[in-house]
C-alpha positions in Angstrom: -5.3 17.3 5.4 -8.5 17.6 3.8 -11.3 14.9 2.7 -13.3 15.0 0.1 -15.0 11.3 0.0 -13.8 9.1 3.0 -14.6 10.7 6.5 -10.9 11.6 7.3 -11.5 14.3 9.4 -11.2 13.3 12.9 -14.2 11.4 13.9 -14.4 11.2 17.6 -17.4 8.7 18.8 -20.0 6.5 16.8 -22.5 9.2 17.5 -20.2 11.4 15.6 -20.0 9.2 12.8 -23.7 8.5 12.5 -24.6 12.1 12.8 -22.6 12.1 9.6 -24.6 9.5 7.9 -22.5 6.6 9.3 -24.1 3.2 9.0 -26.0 4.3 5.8 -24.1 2.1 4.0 -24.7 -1.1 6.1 -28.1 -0.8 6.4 -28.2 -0.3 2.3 -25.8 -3.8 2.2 -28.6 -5.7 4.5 -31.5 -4.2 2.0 -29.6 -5.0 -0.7 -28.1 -8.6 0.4 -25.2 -9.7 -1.3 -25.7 -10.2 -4.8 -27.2 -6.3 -4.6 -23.9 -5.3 -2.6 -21.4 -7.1 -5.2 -24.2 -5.4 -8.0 -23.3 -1.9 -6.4 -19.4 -2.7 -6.4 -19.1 -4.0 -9.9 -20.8 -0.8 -11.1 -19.0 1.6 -9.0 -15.7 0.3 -10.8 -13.9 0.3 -7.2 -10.5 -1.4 -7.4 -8.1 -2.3 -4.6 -6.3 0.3 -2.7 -3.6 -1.9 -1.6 -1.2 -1.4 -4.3 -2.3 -4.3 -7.3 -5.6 -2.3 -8.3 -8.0 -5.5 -8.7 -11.8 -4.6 -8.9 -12.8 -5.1 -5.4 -16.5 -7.1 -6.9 -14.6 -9.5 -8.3 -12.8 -10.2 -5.5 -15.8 -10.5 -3.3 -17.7 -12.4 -6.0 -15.3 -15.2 -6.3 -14.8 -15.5 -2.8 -18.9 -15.9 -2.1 -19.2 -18.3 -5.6 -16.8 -20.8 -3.8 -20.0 -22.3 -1.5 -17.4 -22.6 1.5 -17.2 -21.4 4.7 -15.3 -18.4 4.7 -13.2 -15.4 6.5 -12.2 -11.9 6.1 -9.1 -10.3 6.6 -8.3 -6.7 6.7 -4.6 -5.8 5.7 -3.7 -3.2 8.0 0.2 -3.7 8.2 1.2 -1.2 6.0 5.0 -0.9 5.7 5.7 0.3 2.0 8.3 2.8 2.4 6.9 6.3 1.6 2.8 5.9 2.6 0.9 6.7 5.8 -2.4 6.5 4.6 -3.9 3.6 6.2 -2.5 4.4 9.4 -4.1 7.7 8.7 -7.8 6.6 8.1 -7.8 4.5 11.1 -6.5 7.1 13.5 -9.2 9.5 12.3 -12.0 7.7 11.5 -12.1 3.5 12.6 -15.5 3.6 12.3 -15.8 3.5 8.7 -13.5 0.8 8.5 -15.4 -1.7 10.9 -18.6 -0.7 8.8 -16.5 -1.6 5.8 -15.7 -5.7 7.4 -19.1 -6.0 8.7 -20.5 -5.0 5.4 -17.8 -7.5 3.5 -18.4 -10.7 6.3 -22.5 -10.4 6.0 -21.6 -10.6 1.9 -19.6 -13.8 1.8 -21.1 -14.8 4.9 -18.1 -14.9 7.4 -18.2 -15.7 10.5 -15.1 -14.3 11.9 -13.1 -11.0 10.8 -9.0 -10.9 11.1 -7.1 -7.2 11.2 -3.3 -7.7 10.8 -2.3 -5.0 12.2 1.5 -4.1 12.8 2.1 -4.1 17.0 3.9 -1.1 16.8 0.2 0.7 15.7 -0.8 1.4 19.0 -2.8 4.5 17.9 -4.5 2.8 15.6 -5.1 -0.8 17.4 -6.9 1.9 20.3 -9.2 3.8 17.5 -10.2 0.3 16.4 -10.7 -1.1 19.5 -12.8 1.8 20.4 -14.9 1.5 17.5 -15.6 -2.0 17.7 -16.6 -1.8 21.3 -18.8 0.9 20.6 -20.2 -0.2 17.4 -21.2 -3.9 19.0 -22.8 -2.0 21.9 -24.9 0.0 19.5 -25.9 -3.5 17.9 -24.7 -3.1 15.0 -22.0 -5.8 14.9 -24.4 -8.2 15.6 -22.3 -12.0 16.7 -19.7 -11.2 13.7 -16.1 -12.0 15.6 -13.5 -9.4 14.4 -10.4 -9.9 16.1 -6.9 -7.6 15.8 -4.2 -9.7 15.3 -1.0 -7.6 15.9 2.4 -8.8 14.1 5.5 -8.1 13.8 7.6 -5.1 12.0 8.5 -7.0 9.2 7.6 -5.6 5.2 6.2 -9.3 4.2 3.4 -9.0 6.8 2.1 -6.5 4.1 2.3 -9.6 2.3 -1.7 -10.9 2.0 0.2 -15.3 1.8 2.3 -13.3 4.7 -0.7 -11.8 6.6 -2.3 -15.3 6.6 1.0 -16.9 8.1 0.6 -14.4 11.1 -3.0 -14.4 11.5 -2.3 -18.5 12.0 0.6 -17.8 14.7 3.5 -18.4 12.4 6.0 -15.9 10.6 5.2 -13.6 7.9 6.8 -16.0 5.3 4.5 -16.0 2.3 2.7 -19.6 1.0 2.9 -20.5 -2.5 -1.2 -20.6 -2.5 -3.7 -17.5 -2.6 -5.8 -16.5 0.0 -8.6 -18.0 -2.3 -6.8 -21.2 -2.4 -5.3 -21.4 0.4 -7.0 -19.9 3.3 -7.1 -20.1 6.8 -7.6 -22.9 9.6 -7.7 -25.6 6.4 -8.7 -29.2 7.9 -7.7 -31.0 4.3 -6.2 -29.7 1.4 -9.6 -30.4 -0.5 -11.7 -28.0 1.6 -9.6 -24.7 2.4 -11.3 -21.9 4.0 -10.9 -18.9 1.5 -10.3 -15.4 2.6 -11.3 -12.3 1.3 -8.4 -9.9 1.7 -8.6 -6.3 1.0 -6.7 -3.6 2.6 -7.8 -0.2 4.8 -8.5 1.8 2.2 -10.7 -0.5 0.1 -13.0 -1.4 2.8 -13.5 2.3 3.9 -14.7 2.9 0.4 -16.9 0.7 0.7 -19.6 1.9 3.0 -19.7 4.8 1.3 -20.1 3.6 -2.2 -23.4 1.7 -1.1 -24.6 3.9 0.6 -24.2 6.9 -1.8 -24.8 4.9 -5.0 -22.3 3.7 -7.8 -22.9 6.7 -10.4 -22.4 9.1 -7.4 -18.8 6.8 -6.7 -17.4 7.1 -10.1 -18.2 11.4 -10.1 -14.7 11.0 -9.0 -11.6 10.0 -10.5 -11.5 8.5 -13.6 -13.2 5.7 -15.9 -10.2 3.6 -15.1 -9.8 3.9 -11.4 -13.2 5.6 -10.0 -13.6 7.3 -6.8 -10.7 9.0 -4.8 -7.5 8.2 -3.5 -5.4 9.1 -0.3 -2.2 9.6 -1.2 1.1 10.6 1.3 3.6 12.8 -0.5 7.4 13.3 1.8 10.9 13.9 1.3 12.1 17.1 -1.0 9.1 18.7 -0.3 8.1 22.1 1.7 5.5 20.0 3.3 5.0 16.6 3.9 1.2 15.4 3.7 -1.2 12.8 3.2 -4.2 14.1 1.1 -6.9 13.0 -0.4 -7.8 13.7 -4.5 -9.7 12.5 -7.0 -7.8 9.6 -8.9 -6.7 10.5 -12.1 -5.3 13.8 -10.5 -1.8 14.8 -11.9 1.2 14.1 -9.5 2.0 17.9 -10.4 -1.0 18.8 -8.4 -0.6 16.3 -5.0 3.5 18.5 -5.8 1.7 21.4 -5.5 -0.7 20.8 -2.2 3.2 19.8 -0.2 4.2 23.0 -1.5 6.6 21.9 -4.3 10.3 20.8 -4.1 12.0 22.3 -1.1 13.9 25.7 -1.5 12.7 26.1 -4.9 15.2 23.1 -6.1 14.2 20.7 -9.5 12.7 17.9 -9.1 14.8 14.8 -9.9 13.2 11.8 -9.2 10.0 10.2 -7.5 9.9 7.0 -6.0 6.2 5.8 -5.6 6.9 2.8 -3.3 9.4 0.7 -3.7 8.8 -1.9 -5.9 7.6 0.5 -9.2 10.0 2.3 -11.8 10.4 5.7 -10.5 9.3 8.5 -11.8 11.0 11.3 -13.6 10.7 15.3 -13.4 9.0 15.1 -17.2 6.7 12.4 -15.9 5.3 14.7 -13.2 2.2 15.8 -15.0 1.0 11.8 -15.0 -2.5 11.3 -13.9 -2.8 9.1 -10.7 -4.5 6.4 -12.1 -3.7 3.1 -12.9 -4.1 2.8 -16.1 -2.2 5.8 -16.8 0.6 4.7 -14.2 0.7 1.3 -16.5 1.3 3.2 -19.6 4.3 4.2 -18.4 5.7 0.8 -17.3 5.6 2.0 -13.3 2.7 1.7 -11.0 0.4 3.3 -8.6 1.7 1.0 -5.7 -0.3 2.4 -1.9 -0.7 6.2 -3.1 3.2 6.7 -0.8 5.3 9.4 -3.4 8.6 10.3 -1.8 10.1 13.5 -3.9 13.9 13.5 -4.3 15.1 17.1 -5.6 18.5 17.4 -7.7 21.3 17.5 -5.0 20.0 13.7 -4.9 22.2 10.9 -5.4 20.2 8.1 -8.3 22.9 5.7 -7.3 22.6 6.6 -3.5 18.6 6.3 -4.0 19.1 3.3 -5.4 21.1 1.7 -3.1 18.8 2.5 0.5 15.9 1.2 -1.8 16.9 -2.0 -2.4 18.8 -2.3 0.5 15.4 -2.4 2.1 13.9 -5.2 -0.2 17.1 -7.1 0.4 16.2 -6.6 4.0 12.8 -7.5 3.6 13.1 -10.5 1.9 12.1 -13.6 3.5 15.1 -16.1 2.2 12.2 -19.0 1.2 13.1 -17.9 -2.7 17.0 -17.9 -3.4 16.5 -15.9 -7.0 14.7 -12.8 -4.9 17.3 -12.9 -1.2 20.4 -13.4 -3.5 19.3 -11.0 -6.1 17.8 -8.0 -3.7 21.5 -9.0 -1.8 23.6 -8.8 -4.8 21.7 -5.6 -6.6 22.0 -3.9 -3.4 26.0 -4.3 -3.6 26.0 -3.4 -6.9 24.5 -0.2 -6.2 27.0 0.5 -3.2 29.5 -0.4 -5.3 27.9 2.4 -8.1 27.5 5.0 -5.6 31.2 4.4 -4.4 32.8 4.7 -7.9 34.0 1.0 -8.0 34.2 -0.8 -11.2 31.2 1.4 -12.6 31.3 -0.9 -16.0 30.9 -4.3 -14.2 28.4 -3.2 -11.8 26.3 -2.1 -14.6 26.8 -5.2 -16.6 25.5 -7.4 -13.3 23.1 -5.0 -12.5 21.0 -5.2 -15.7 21.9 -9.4 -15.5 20.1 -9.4 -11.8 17.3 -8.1 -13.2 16.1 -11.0 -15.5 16.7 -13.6 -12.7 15.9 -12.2 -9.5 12.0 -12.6 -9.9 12.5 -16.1 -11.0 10.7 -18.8 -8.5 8.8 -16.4 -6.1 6.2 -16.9 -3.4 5.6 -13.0 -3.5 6.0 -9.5 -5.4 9.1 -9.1 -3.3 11.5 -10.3 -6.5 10.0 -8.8 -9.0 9.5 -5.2 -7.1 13.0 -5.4 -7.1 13.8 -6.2 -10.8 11.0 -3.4 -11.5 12.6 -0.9 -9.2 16.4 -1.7 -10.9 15.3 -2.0 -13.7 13.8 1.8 -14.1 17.1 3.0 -12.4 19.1 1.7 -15.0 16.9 2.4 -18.3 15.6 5.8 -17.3 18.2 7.7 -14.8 21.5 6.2 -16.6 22.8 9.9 -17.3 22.8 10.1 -13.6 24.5 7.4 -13.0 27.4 8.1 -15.7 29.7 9.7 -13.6 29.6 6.8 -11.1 30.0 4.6 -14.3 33.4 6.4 -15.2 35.1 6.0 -11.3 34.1 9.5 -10.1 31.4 11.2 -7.6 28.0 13.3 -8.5 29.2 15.6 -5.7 26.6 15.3 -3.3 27.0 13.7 0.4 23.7 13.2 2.0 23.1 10.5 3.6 20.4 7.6 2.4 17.7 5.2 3.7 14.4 4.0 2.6 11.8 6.2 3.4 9.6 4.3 6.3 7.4 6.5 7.9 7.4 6.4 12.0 4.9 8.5 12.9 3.5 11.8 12.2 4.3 15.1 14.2 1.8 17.9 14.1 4.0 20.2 15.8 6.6 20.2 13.2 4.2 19.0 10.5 6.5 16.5 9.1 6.7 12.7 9.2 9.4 11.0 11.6 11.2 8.0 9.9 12.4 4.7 11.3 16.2 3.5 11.1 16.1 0.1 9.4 18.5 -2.1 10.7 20.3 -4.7 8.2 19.8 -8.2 8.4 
């Protein structure tokens, strides 16, 4: 697990971090101040990490344009199936990441700092606590509040309307409003307090982008997406990692580093998240960027790639996947809960052999309604996700289609990383229990 831009290496105490040229970047963001620091962003081309891609100066920009008091919240409940990468950066190195909110609270003048962080995250809530304690001590903090909020184990606290909800002591049920719009601890509807949301990733890019320069940022990657990525490849795979590469790097290569499909088997499939047309094995060359990820109709999603080799099941895939965003769905949007529901039986029925015609037919209906009416991506991850199944993995699916069986007889379920264990240098994976 190597680094080539963030600190990922295991980075044990602030004097550590500083004897590495930690804090370089906040002290640049106080010379600066925060029309310099937005300056610095805009020309370093850094876009969110979180999955959507948005150019993280914008973001910050419109938040600091809105002349109101605002927050910050870090989005550190990361649940897409298939990614461990923010989980990794705060285990190893926290310290970046603090740097990272002070440096984004000092530029749209925040008072307070939120972390949603998932209560399972022990690890990580200690690394952060850790760094907190001994970054305030070291005077660095200065009076900023930063508080870890932890929340529950459900996908739509991922959610940045859903984070919000928690942060405020409700469910993760996402608003109809923006953090922008909508913010937190409102008094009237007239004044909101808007938030600045950006996710682990993003703000650990952060310090290192001021305090390195813009050009020396976008030396990596590509004109499109600068800068690197961290990426978490699993499944068919010799070896399951979580790397970081230059962005615009070809998925062939992040194959390569986990040591290619297992036992020397083809490649079938690749599902990058959940909510993203999958890839196929002539797609594997694509660059990891977004821009290139958009040309082909799919997405970049977190950087999470699971591998599926060609004793796979598309219709078995298919069915664990959005068995999970039917089980993730909040229910406040009947298009998305009845659509992930009833695309999810389709599929069963698929997998199954059961009138292969007429799950078809209602499969490819679902598709134009489910994202109809929604509060969140939830809906139309799952039309995105169907959709790709049935336009680009249909000869798969044919014998399903005609009443019969593809042979195979593993056994399916979204891919949601536990933990990591170094001694067998694999990830562990959570059961998800239907709703």
């Amino acid at each position: 697990m190597s680094t080539i831009l963030l600190r990922g290496a295991p980075v044990a105490s602030l004097d550590e971090y500083t004897a590495l040229g930690g804090g370089a970047g906040l002290a640049k963001a106080r010379e600066l101040g925060p029309d310099g620091v937005i300056a610095v962003l805009r020309d370093s081309g850094l876009r969110g990490r979180g999955g959507a891609g948005f150019p993280t100066a914008i973001k910050w920009s419109g938040i600091r344009s809105a002349g109101r008091p605002a927050f910050v919240a870090c989005n550190a409940a990361e649940g897409e199936p298939g990614t461990f990468k923010d989980r990794w950066l705060m285990r190893n190195n926290p310290y970046q990441l603090v740097e990272g909110l002070v440096i984004a609270a000092e530029t749209v003048q925040a008072p307070q700092v939120f972390v949603g962080i998932k209560e399972l995250f022990l690890q990580e809530m200690a690394a952060l606590e850790r760094a907190i304690d001994e970054m305030r001590s070291a005077g660095m903090i200065g009076d900023l509040m930063i508080t870890l909020v932890p929340g529950p184990d459900d996908y739509l606290f991922g959610e940045e309307k859903g984070l919000l909800e928690v942060i405020e002591g409700r469910d993760p049920l996402p608003r109809m409003h923006p953090p922008y719009i909508q913010g937190l601890f409102e008094t009237t509807i007239d004044e909101p307090s808007p938030v600045l949301v950006n996710n682990v990733e993003t703000l650990s890019n952060v310090p290192h982008a001021l305090a390195n320069g813009a050009e020396w940022f976008r030396g990596f990657g590509t004109d499109d997406t600068p800068g690197t990525g961290v990426f978490t490849i699993g499944g068919d795979v010799e070896r399951e990692i979580v790397v970081e590469m230059p962005m615009g790097t070809p998925f062939s290569t992040l194959l390569d580093a986990a040591g290619g499909v297992k036992e020397g088997r083809g490649l079938l499939m690749v599902v990058n998240g959940v909510s993203n047309r999958p890839l196929t094995a002539a797609e594997a060359v694509t660059p990891l960027d977004h821009g290139s990820m958009r040309a082909l109709g799919t997405g970049l999603g977190s950087g999470g790639f699971t591998v599926y080799d060609e004793t796979a099941c598309v219709a078995g895939v298919a069915e664990a996947m959005t068995a999970f965003l039917m089980n993730g769905s909040c229910g406040q949007c009947l298009p998305c809960k009845m659509g992930a529901t009833e695309i999810r039986a389709r599929f069963d029925e698929l997998r199954e052999g059961i009138d292969g015609p007429g799950a078809v037919e209602d499969l490819g209906s679902w598709v134009l309604h489910v994202t109809d009416q929604n509060r969140c991506g939830l809906g139309s991850g799952t039309s995105a996700f169907t959709a790709g199944i049935l336009s680009h993995f249909a000869e798969y699916l044919a014998v399903h289609v005609a009443g019969g069986s593809c042979g195979t007889h593993r056994e399916y379920a979204a891919p949601v990383i536990k933990d990591w264990d170094p001694a067998a240098g694999r990830f562990t994976y959570r059961a998800v229990a239907l709703k």
